[in-house]
C-alpha positions as CSV (number, residue, x, y, z in Angstrom):
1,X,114.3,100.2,140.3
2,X,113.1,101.2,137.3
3,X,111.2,104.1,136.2
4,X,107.7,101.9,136.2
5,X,109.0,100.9,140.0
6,X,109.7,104.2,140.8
7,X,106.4,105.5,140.0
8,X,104.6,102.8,141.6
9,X,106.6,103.3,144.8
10,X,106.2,106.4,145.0
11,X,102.0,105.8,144.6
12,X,102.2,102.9,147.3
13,X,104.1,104.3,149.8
14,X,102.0,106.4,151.4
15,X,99.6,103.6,151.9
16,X,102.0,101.3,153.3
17,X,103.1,103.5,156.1
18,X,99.9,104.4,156.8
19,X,99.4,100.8,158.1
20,X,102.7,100.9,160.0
21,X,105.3,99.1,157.5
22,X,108.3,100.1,155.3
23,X,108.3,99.5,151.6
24,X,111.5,97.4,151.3
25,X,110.7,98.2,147.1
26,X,108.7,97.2,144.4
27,X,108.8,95.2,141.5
28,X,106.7,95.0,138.2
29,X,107.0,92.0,136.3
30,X,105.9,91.7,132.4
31,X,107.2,89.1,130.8
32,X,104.8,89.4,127.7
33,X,102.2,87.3,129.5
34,X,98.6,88.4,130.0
35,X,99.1,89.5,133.0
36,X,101.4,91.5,134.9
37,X,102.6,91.3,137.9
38,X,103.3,93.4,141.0
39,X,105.1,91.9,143.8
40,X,105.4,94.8,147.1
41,X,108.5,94.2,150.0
42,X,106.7,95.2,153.2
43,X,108.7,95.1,156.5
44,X,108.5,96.0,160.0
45,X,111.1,95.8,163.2
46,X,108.5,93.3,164.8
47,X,108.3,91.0,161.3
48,X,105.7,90.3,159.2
49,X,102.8,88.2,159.2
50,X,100.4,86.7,156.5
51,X,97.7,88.9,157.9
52,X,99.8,91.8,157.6
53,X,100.6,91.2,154.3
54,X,96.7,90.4,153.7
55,X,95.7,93.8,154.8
56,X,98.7,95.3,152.7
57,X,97.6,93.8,149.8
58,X,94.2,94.5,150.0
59,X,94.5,98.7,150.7
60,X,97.3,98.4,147.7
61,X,95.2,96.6,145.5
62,X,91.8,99.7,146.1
63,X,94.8,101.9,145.5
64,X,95.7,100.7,141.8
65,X,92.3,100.2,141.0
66,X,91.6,104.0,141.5
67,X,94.6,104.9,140.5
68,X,95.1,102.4,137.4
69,X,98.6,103.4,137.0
70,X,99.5,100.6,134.4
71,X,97.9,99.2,131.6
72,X,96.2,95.8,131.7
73,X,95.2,93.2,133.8
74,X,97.8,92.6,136.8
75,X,98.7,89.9,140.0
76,X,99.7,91.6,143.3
77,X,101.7,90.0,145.8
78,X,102.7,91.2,149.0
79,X,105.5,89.8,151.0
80,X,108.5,90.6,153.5
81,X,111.9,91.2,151.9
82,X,112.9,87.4,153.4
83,X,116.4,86.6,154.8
84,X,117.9,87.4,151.0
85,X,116.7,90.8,151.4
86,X,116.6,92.4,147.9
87,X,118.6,95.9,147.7
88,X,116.6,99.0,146.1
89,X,117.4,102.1,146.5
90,X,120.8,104.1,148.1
91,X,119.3,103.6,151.5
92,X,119.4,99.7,151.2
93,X,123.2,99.6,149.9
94,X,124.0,102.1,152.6
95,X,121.7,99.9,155.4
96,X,123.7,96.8,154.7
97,X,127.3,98.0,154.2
98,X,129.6,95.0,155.2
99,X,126.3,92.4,154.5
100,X,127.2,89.8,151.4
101,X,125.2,89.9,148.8
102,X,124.3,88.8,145.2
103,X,124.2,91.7,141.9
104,X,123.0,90.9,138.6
105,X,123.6,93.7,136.0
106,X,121.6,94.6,133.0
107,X,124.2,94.3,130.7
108,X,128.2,92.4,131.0
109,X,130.6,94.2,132.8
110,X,134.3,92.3,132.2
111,X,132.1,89.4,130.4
112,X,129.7,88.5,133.5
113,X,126.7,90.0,134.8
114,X,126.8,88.2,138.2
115,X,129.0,88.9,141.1
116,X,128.8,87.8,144.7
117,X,130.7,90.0,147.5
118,X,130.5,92.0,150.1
119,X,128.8,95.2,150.1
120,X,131.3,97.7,150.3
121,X,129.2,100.6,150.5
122,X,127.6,102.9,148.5
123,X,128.2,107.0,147.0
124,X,127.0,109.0,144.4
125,X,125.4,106.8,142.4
126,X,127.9,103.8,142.8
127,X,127.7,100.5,144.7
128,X,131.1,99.1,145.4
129,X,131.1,95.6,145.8
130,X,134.3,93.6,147.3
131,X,134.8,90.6,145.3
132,X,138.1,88.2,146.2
133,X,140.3,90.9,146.6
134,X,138.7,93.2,143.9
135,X,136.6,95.9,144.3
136,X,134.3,96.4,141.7
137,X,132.0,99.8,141.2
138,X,128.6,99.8,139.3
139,X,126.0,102.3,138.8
140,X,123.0,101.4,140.8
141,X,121.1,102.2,137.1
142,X,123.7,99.4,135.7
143,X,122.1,97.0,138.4
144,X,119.0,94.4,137.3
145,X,118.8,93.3,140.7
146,X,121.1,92.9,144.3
147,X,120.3,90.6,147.1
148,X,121.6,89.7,150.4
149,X,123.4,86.3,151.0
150,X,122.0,84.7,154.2
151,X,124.8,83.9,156.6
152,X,123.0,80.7,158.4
């Protein structure tokens, strides 16, 4: 996450376990358009529901109101993680050792930015990812985003 995220998370959070759910992460979108926008992983052991992300989305959105902690005019969106869970923070790379997944990095490491594997675990800092018989290690700060691969 970035530092934007970061603070936002750290602002939501509260709120969201208040109500009973984990926040999986957050995201804040601005793509230069006139409005932002905010999308908020929510999950629970039992699953989420539409209502429950209603009732998310409603506290969270009286939150940033009061709060206003970004400029502009912003969407929220409220959702579960889904079954290509997006990876966060050291707990989510730890949490799914051994899970495949997707990373996209900010900038080209050996000329590519994406790289499918399997989560080999994560240490100070670093999320090794097992990739045909290579493991490769990058900075969770190097990392744009990471995501689960669904085994159906």
């Amino acid at each position: 996450m970035r530092e934007r995220e970061i603070r936002l998370y750290g602002l939501i959070e509260p709120t969201v376990s208040s109500l009973g759910f984990e926040l999986v992460g957050v995201q804040w979108r601005d793509d230069g358009r006139p409005r932002s926008l905010i999308r908020v992983y929510i999950d629970h052991d039992e699953g989420v529901t539409v209502d429950d992300c209603a009732r998310v989305s409603h506290r969270v959105n009286g939150l940033l109101d009061v709060e206003d902690p970004m400029p502009g005019e912003y969407d929220l969106e409220v959702s579960s993680p889904g079954a290509d869970r997006p990876l966060f923070v050291e707990r989510d790379f730890v949490r799914h050792a051994g899970a495949d997944m997707k990373v996209t990095l900010r900038s080209p490491f050996a000329g590519r930015r994406r790289f499918t594997g399997t989560l080999g675990g994560y240490a100070d800092g670093v999320v090794l990812v097992d990739e045909q018989g290579m493991r490769h290690r990058f900075a969770i700060s190097e990392i744009e985003s990471a995501r689960l691969v669904p085994q159906w």
